[in-house]
Every structure is written in C-alpha cells, then in structure tokens.
N, C-alpha and C positions, 0 to 999 in steps of 0.2 A: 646593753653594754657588752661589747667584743668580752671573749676570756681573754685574760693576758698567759704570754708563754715568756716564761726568766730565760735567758740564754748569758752565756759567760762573754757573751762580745763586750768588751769596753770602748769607750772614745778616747783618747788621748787629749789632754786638755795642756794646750805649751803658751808659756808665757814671756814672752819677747822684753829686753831689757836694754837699754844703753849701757854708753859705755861705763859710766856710773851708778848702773844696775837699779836706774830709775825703769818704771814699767812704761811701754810703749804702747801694746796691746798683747793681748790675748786670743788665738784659734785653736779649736778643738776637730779632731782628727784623729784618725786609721792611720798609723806612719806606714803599717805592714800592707795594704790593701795591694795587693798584687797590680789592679792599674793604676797605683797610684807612678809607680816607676814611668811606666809608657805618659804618662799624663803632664809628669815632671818635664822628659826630654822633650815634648812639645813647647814647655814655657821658656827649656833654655835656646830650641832654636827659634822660636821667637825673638827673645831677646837679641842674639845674634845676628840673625835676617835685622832689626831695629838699629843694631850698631851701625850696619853700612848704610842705611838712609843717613841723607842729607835732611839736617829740620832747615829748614830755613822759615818757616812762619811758627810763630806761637800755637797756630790752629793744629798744622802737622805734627807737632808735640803733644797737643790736646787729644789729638787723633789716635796719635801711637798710644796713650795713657787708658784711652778706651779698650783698645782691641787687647790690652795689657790687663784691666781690669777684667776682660772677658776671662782671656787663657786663664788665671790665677783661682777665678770663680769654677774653671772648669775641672779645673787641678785637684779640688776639693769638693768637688760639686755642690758647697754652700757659698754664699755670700761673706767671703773674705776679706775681698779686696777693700772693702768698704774700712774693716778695721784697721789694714796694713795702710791704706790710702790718706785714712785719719790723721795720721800721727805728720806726715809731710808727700811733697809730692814724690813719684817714682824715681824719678830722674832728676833727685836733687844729689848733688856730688857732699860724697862725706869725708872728712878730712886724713881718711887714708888712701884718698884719690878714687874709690866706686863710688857706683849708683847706687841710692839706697834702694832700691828695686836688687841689684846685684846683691847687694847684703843679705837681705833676706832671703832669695830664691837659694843662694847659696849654703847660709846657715839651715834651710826647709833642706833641702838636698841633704845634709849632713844628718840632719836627723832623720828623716826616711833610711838612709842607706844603711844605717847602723840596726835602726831596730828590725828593718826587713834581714840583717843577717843575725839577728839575736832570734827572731822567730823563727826562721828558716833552719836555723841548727836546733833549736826544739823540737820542730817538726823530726827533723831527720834523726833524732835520740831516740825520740818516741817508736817510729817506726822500726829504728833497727831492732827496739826492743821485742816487738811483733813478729820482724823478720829474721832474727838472727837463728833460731831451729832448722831454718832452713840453706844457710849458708855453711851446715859443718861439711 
C-alpha cells in the first residue's frame, strides 16, 4: 500500500439550483486553478464561434452539443458535461431569453472569477507579509 501524504488542497463541491432553488446538479472543482481561467475563455469562444453557424439540421445541433460536451469536460478535466447535460439539452432557450448552456458557463465564470480574486489577494497578504522588511 502507497503512503499517503495530507495536503491542504480542497475541491470545491457547487451546487446548481433553479429558479425555485430546486437542485439541478452538482460539480466539484478548483475555481482558483490558474488554467482554469485560459480553459474557461476557450468555452466562451466556442460558444461564440457556435452562435454564427447556421443549424439547419437536427444532426448539426447534435454535432455542436458534442464538441460543446467536449470543451466543458475539458474546462474541468472531469466528466461534467454529463451532469450539466442531464438536467435538459444545451441549447434549450430559458425564459429570460439564454441558452441554458449560457446560463451556466456564465454563472461558472462568476464563480471562478471571484474566488481566483479572493485567493489571489491571499496570496498577495501572505507575501507582503514575507516581503515587507525589505520595502522600508
């Protein structure tokens, strides 16, 4: 049997909710992971680049929900999509006029961006504490 080594790394466990704070699903994740930002901008220019196609068949819809299930898996490097996918399809329009696909990548975004600057000024407290003897 391996030793094991405790480390202070946590996962972040977030849980997705209607608008009637019924549960949807659940994904667990790093918000702060440094590529998780570069990984994000990938999913929204996807989405984006997805906007200006024309669907014109069911299949090309099927298609984009693939390469879409790809990015989101790659976004987290586990198997998310499956949970997010669960609940309806990506490109179901919700009644504040998005994509539920929008909904979410957006509310993900929101939460990434807060907690990578909630750890990022940790970092940078901690450090000055280190550094500041040498700034008189």
């Amino acid at each position: 049997m391996a030793k094991q080594i405790k480390t202070n790394i946590s996962i972040e466990e977030y849980e997705f909710l209607d608008a009637k704070g019924n549960h949807l699903f659940t994904i667990s994740f790093n918000p702060a992971d440094i590529d998780i930002a570069r990984r994000y901008d990938k999913v929204v220019e996807y989405l984006n680049e997805a906007a200006k196609k024309k669907l014109e068949t069911q299949e090309a819809l099927f298609e984009l929900g693939d390469g879409l299930k790809e990015k989101l898996d790659g976004l987290f490097n586990a198997d998310i999509s499956t949970a997010i996918f669960s609940v309806m399809n990506p490109f179901t329009p919700l009644a504040n006029g998005k994509l539920y696909v929008e909904e979410i990548v957006e509310q993900l975004g929101k939460v990434i961006e807060a907690e990578m600057n909630i750890r990022l000024k940790k970092v940078q407290s901690r450090q000055n504490k280190y550094t500041a003897k040498y700034h008189k």
